[in-house]
PQR file with spaces between the fields and no chain letter, atoms N, CA, C, O and H, PARSE charges and radii, in Angstrom:
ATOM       1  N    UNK     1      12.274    6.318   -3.649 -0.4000 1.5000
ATOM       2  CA   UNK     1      12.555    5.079   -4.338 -0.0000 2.0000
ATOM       3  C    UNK     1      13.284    5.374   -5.645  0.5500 1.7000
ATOM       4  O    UNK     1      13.014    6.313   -6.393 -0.5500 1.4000
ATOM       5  N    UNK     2      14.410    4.302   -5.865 -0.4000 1.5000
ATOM       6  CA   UNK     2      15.162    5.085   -6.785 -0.0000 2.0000
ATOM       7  C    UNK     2      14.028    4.465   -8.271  0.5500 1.7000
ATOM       8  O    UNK     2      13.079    3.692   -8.140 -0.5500 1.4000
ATOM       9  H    UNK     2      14.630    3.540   -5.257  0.4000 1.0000
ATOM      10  N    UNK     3      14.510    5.087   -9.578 -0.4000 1.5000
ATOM      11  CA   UNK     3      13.510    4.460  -10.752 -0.0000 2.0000
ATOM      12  C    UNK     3      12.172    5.167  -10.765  0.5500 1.7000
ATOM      13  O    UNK     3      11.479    5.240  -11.780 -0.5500 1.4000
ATOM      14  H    UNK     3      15.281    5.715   -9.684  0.4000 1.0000
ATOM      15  N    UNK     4      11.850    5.667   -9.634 -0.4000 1.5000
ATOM      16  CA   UNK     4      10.482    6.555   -9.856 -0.0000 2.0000
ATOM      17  C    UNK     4      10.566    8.479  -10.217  0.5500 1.7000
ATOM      18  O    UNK     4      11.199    9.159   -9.410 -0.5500 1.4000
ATOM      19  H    UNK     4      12.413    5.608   -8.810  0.4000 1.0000
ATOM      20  N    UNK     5      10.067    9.001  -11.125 -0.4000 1.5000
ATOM      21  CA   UNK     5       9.935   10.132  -10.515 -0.0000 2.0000
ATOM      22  C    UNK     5       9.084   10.893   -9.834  0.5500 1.7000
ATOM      23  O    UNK     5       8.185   10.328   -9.212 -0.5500 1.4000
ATOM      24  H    UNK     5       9.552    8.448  -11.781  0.4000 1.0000
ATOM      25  N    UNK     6       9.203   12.484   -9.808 -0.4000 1.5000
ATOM      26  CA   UNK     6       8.449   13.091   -8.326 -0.0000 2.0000
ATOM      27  C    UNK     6       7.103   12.849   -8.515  0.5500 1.7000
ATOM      28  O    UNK     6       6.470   12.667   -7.475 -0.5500 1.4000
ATOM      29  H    UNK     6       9.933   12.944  -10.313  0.4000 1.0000
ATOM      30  N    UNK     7       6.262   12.776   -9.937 -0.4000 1.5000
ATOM      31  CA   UNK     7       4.749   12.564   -9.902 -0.0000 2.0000
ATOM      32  C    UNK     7       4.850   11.118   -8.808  0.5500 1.7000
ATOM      33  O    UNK     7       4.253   10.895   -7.754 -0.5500 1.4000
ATOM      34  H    UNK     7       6.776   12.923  -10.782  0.4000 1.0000
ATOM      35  N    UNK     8       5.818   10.332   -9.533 -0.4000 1.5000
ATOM      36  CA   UNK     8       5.063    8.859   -8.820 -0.0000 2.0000
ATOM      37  C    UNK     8       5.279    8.236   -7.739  0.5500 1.7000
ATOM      38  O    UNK     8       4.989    7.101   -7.362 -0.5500 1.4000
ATOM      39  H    UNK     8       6.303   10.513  -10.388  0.4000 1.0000
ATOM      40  N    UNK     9       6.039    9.441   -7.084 -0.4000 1.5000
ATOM      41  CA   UNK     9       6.697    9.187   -5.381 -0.0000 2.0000
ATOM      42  C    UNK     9       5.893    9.670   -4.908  0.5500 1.7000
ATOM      43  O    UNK     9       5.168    8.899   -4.279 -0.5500 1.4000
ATOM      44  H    UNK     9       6.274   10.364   -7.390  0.4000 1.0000
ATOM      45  N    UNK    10       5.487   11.178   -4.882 -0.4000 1.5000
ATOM      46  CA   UNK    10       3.606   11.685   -4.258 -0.0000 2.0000
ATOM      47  C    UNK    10       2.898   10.779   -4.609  0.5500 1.7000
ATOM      48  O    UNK    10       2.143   10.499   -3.677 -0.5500 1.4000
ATOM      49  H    UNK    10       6.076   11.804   -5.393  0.4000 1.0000
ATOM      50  N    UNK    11       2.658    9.892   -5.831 -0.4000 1.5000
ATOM      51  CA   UNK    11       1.576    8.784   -5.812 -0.0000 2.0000
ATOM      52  C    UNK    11       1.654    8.110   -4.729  0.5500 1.7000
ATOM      53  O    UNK    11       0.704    8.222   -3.954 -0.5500 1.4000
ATOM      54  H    UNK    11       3.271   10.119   -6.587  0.4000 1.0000
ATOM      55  N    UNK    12       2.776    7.230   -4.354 -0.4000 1.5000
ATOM      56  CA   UNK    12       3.211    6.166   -3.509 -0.0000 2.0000
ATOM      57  C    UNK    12       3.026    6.778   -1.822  0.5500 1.7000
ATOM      58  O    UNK    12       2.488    6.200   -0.878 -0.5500 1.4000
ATOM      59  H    UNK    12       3.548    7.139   -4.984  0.4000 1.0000
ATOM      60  N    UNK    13       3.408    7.574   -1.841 -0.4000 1.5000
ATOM      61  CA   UNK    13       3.530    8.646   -0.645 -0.0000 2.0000
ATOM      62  C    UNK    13       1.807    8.216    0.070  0.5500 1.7000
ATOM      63  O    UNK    13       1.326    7.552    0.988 -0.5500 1.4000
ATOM      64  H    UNK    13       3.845    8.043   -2.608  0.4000 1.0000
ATOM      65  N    UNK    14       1.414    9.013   -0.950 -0.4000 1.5000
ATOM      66  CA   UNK    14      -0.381    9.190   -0.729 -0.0000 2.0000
ATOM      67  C    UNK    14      -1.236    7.609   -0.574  0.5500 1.7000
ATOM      68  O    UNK    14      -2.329    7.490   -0.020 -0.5500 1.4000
ATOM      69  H    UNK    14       1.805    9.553   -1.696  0.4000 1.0000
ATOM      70  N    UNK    15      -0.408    6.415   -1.234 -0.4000 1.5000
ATOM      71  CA   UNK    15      -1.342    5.277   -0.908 -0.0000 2.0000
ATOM      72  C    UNK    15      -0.511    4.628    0.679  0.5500 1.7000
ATOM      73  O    UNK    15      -1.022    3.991    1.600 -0.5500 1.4000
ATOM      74  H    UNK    15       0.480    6.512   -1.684  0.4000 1.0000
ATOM      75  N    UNK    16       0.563    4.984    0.543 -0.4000 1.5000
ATOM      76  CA   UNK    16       1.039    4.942    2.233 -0.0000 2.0000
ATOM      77  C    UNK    16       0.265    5.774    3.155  0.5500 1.7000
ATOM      78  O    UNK    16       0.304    5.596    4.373 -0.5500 1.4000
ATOM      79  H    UNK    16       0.979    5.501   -0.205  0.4000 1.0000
ATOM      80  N    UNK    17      -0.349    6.566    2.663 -0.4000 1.5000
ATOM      81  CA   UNK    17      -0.708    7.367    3.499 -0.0000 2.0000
ATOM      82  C    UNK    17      -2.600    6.588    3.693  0.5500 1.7000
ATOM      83  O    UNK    17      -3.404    6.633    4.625 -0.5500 1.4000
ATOM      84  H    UNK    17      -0.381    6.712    1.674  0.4000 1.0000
ATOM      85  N    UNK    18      -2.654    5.946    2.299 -0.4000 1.5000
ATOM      86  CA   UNK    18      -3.841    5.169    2.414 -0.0000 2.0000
ATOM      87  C    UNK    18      -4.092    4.359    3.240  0.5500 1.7000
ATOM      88  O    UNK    18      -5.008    4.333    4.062 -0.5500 1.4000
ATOM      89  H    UNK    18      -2.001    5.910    1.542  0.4000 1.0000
ATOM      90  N    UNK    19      -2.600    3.079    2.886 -0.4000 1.5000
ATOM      91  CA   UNK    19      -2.943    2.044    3.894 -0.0000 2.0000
ATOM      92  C    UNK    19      -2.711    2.365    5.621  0.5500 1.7000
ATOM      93  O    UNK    19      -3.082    1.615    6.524 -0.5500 1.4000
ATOM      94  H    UNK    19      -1.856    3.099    2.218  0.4000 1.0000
ATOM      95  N    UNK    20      -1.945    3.782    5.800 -0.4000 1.5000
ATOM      96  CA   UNK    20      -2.370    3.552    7.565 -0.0000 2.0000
ATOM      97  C    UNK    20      -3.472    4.317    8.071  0.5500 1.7000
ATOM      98  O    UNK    20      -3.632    4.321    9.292 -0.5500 1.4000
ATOM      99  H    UNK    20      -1.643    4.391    5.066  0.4000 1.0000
ATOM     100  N    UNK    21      -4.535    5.193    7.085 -0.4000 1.5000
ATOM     101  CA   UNK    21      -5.830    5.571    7.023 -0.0000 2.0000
ATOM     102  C    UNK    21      -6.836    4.053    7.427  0.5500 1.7000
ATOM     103  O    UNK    21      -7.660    3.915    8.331 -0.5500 1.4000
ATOM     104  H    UNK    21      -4.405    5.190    6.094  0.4000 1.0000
ATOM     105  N    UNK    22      -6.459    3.226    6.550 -0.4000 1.5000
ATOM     106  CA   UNK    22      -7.178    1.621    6.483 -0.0000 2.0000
ATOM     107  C    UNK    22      -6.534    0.886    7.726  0.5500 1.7000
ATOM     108  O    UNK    22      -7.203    0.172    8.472 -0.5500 1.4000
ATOM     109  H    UNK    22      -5.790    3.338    5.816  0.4000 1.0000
ATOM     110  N    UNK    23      -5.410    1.079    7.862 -0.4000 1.5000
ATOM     111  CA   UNK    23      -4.729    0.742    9.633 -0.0000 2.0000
ATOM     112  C    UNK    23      -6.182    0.964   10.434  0.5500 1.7000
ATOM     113  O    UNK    23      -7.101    0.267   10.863 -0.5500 1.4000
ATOM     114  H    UNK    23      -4.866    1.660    7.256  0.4000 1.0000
ATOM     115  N    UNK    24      -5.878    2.108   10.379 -0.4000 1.5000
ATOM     116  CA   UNK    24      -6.938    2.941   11.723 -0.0000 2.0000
ATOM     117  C    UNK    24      -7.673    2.607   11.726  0.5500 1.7000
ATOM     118  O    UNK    24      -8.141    2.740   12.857 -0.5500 1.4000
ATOM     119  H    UNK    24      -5.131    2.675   10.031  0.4000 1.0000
ATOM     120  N    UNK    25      -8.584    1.923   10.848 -0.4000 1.5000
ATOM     121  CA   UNK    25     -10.323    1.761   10.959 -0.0000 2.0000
ATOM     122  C    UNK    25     -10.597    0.782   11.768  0.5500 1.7000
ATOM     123  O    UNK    25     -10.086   -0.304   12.040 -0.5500 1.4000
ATOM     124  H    UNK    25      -8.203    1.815    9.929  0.4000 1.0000
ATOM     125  N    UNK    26     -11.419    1.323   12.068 -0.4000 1.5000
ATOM     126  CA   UNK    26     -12.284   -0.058   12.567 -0.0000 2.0000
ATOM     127  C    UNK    26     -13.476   -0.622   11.997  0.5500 1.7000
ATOM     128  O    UNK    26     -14.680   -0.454   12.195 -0.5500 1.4000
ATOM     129  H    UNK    26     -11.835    2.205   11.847  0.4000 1.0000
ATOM     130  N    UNK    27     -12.646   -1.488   11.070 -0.4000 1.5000
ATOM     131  CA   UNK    27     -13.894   -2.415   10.073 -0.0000 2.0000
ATOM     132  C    UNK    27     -13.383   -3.956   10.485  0.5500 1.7000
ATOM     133  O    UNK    27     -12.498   -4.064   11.335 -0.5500 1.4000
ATOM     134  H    UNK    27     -11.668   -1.624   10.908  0.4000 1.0000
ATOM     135  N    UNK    28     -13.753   -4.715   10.087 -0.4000 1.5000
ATOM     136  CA   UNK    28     -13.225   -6.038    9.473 -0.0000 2.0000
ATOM     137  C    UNK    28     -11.962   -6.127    8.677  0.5500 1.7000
ATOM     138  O    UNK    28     -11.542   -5.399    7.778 -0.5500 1.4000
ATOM     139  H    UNK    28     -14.471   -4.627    9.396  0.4000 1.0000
ATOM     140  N    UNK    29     -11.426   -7.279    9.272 -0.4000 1.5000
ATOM     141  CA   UNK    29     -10.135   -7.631    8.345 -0.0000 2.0000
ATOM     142  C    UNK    29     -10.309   -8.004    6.608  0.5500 1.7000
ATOM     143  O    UNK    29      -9.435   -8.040    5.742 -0.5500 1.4000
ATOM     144  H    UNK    29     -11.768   -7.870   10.002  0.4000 1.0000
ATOM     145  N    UNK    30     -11.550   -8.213    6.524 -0.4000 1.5000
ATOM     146  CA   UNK    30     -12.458   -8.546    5.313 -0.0000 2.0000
ATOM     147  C    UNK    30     -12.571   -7.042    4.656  0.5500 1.7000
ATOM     148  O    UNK    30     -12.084   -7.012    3.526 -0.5500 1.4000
ATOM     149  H    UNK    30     -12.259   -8.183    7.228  0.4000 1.0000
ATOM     150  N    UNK    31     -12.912   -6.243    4.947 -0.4000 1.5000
ATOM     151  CA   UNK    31     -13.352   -4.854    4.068 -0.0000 2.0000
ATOM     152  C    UNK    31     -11.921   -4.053    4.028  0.5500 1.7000
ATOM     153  O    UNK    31     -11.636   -3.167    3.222 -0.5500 1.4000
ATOM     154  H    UNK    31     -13.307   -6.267    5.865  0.4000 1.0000
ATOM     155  N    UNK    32     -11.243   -4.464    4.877 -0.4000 1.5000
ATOM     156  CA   UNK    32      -9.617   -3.687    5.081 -0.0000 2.0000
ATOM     157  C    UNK    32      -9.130   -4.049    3.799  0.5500 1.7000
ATOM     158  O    UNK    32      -8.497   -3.220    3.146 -0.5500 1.4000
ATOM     159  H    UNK    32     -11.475   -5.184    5.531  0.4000 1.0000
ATOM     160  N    UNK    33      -9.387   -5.392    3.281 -0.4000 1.5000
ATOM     161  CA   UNK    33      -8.597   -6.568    2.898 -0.0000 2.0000
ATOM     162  C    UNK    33      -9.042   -5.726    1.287  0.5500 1.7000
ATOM     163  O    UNK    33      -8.183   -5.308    0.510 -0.5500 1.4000
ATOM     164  H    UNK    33      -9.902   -6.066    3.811  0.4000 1.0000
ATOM     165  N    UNK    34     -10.423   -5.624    1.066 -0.4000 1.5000
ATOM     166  CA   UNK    34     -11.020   -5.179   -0.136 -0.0000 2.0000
ATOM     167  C    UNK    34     -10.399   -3.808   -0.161  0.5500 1.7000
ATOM     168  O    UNK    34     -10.300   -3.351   -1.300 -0.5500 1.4000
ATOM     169  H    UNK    34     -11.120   -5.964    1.698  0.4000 1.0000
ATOM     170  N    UNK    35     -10.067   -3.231    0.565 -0.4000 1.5000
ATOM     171  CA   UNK    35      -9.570   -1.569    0.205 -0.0000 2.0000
ATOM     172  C    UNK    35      -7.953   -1.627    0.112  0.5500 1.7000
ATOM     173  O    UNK    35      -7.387   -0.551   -0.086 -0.5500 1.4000
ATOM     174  H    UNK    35     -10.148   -3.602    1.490  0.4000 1.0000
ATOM     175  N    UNK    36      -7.254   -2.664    0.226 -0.4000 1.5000
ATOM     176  CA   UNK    36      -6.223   -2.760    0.078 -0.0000 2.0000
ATOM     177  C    UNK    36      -5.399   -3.356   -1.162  0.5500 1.7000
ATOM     178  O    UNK    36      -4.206   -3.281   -1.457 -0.5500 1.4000
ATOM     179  H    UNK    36      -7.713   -3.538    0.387  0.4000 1.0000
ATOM     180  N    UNK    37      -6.719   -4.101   -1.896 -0.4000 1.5000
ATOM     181  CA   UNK    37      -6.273   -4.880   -3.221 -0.0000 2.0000
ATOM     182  C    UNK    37      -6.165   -4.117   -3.910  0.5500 1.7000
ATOM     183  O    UNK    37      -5.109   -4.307   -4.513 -0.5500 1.4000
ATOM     184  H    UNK    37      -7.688   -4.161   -1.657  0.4000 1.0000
ATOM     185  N    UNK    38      -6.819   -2.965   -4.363 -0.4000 1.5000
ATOM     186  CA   UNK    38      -6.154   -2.313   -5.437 -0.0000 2.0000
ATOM     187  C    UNK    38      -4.987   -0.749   -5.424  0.5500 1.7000
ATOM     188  O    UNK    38      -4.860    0.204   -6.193 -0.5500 1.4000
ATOM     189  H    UNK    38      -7.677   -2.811   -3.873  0.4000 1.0000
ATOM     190  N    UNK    39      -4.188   -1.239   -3.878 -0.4000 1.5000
ATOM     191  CA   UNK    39      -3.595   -0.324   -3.597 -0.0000 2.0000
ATOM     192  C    UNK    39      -2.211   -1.477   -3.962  0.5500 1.7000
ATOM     193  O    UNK    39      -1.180   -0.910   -4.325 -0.5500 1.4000
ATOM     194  H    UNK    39      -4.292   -2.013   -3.253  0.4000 1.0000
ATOM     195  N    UNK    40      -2.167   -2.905   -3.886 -0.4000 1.5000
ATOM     196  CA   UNK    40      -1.469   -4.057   -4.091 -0.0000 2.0000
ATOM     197  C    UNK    40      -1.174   -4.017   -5.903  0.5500 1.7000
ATOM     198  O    UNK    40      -0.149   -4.515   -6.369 -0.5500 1.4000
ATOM     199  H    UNK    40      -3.004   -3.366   -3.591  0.4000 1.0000
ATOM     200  N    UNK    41      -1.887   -3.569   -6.497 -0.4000 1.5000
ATOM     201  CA   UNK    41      -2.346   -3.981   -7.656 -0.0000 2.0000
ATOM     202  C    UNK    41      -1.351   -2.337   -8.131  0.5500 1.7000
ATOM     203  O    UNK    41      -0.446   -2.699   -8.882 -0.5500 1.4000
ATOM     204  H    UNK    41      -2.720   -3.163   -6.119  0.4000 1.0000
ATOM     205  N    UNK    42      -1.308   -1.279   -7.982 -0.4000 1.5000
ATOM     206  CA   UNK    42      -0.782   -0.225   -7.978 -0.0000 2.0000
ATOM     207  C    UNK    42       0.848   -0.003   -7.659  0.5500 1.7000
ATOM     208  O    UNK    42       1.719    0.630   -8.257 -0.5500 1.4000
ATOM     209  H    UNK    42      -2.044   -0.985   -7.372  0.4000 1.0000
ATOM     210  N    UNK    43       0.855   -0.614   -6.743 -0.4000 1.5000
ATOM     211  CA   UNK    43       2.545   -0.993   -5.849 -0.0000 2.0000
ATOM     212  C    UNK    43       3.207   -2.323   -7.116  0.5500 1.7000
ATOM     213  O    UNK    43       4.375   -2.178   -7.478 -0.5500 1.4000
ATOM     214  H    UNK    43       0.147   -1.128   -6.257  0.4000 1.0000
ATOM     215  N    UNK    44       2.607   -3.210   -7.542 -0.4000 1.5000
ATOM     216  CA   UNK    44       3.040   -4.501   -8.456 -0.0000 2.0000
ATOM     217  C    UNK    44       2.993   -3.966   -9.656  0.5500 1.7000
ATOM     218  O    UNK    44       3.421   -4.798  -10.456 -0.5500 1.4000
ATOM     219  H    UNK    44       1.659   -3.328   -7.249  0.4000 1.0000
ATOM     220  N    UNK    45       2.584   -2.665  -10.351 -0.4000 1.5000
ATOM     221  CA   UNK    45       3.054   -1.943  -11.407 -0.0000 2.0000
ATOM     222  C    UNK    45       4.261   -1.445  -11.569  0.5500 1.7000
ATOM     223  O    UNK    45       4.983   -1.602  -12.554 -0.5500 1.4000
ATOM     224  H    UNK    45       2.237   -1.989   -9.701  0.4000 1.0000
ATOM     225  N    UNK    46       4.571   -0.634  -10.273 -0.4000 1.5000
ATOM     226  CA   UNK    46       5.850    0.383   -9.998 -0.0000 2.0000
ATOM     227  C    UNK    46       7.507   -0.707  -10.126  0.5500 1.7000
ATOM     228  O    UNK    46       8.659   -0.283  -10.205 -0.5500 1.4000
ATOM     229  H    UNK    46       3.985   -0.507   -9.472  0.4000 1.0000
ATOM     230  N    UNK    47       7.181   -1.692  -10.112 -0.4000 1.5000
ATOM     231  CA   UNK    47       8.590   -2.722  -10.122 -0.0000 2.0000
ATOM     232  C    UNK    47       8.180   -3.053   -8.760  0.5500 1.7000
ATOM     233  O    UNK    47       7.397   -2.647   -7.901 -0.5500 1.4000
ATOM     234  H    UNK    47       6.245   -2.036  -10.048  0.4000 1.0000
ATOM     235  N    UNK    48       9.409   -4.342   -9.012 -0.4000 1.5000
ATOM     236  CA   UNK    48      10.001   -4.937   -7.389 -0.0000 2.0000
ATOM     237  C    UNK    48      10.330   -4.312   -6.409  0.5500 1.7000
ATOM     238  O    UNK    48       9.838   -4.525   -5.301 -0.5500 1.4000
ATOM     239  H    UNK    48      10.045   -4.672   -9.710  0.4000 1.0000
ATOM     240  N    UNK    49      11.211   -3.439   -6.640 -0.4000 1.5000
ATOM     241  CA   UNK    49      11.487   -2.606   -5.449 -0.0000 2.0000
ATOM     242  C    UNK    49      10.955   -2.117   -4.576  0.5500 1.7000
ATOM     243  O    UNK    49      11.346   -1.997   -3.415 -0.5500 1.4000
ATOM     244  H    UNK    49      11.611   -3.266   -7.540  0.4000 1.0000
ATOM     245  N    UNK    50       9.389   -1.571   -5.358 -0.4000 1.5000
ATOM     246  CA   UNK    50       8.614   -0.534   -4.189 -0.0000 2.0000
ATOM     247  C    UNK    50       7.877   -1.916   -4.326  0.5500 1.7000
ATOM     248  O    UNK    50       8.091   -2.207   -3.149 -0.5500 1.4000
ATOM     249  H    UNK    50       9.072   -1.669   -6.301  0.4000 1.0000
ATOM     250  N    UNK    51       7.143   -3.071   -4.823 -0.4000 1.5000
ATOM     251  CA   UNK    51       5.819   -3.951   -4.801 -0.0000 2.0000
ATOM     252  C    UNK    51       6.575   -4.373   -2.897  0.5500 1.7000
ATOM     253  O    UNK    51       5.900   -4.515   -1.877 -0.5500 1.4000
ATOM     254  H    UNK    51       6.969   -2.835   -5.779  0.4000 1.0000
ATOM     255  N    UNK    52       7.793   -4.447   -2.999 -0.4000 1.5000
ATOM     256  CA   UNK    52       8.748   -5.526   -1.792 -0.0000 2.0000
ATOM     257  C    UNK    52       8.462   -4.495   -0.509  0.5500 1.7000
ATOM     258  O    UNK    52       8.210   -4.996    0.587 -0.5500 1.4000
ATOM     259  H    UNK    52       8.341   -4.331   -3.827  0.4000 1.0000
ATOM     260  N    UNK    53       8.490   -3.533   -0.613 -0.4000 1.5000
ATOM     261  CA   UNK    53       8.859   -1.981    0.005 -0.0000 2.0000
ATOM     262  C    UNK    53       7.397   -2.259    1.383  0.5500 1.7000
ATOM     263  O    UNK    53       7.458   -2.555    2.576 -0.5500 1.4000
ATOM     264  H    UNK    53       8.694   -3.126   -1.503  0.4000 1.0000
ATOM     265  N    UNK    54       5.998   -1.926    0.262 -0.4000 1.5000
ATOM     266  CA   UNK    54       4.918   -2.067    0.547 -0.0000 2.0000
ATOM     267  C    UNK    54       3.898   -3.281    1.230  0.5500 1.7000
ATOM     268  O    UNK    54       2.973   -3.413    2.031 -0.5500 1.4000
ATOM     269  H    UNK    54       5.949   -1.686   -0.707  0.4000 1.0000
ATOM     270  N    UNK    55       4.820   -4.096    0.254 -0.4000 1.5000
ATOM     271  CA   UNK    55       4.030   -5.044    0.764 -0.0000 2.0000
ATOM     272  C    UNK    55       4.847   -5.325    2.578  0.5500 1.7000
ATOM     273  O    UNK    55       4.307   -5.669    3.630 -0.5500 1.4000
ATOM     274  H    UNK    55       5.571   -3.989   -0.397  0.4000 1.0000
ATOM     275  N    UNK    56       6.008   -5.059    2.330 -0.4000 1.5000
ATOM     276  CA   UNK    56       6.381   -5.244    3.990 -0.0000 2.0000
ATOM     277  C    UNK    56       6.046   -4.286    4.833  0.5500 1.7000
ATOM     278  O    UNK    56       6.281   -4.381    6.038 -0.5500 1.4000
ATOM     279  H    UNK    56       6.447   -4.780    1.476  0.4000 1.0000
ATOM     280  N    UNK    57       5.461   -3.264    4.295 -0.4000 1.5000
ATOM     281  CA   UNK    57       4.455   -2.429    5.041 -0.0000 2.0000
ATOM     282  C    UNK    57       3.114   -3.047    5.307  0.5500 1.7000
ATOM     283  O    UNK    57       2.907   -3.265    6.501 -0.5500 1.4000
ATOM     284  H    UNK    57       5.269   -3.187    3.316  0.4000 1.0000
ATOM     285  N    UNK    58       2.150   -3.383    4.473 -0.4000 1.5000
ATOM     286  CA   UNK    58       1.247   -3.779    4.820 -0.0000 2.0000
ATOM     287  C    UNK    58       1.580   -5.253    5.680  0.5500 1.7000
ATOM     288  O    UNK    58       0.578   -5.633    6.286 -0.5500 1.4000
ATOM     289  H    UNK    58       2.318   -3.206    3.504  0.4000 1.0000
ATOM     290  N    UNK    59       2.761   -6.137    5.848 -0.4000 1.5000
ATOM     291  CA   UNK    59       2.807   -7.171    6.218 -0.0000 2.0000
ATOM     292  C    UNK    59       2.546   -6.429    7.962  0.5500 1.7000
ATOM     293  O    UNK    59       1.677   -6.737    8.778 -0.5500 1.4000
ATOM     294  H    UNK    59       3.575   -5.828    5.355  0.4000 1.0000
ATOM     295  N    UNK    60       3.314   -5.708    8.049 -0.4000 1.5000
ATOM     296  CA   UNK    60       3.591   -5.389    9.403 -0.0000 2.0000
ATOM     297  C    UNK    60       2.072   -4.714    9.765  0.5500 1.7000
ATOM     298  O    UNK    60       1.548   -4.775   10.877 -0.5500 1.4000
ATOM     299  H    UNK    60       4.020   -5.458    7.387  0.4000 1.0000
ATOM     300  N    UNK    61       1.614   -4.201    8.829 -0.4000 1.5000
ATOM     301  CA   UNK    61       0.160   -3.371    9.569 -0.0000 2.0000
ATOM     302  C    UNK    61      -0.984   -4.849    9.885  0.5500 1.7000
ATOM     303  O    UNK    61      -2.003   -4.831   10.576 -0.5500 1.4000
ATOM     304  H    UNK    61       2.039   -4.151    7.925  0.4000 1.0000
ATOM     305  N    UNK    62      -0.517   -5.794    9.282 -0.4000 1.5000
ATOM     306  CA   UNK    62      -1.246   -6.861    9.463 -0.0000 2.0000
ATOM     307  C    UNK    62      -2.580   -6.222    8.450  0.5500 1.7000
ATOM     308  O    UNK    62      -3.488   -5.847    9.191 -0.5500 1.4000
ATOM     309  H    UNK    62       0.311   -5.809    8.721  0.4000 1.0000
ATOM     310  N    UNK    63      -2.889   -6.025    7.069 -0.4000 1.5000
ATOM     311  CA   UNK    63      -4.006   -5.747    6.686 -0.0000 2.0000
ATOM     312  C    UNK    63      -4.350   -6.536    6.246  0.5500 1.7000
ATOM     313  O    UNK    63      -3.578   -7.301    5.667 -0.5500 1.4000
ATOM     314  H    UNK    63      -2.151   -6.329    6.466  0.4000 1.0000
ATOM     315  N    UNK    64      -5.896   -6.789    6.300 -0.4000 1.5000
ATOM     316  CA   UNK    64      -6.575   -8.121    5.294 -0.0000 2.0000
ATOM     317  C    UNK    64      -5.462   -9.369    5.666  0.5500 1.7000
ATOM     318  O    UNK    64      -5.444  -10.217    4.774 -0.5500 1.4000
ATOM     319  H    UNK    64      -6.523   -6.168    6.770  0.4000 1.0000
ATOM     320  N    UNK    65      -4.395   -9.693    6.967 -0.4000 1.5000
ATOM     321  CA   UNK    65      -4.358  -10.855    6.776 -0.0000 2.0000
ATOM     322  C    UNK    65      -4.826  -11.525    7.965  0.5500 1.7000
ATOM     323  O    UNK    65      -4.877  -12.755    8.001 -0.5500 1.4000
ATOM     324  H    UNK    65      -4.409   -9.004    7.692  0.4000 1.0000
């Protein structure tokens, strides 16, 4: 992502790597939903670019919706 550097691309990297860890589970769309807000909250710091990036990642994993 352009605007970030290498610390905060391994950050981003690693909560991608979160939300398809939280993909996999098998919990509730409810507890998915709670482990995903403050990965939302993390992505809406970094700018628009990556908040847009992610969130159309999680749109497609269908989490918490």
């Amino acid at each position: 992502m352009p605007g970030l550097n290498e610390a905060e691309t391994e950050e981003l990297k690693a909560k991608i790597d979160e939300l398809e860890q939280i993909n996999n589970e098998k919990i509730s769309k409810k507890k998915k939903w709670e482990k995903v807000k403050p990965i939302i909250s993390f992505v809406l710091d970094k700018g628009a670019d990556v908040a847009i990036t992610i969130m159309g990642l999680i749109l497609q994993m269908k989490l918490g919706i």
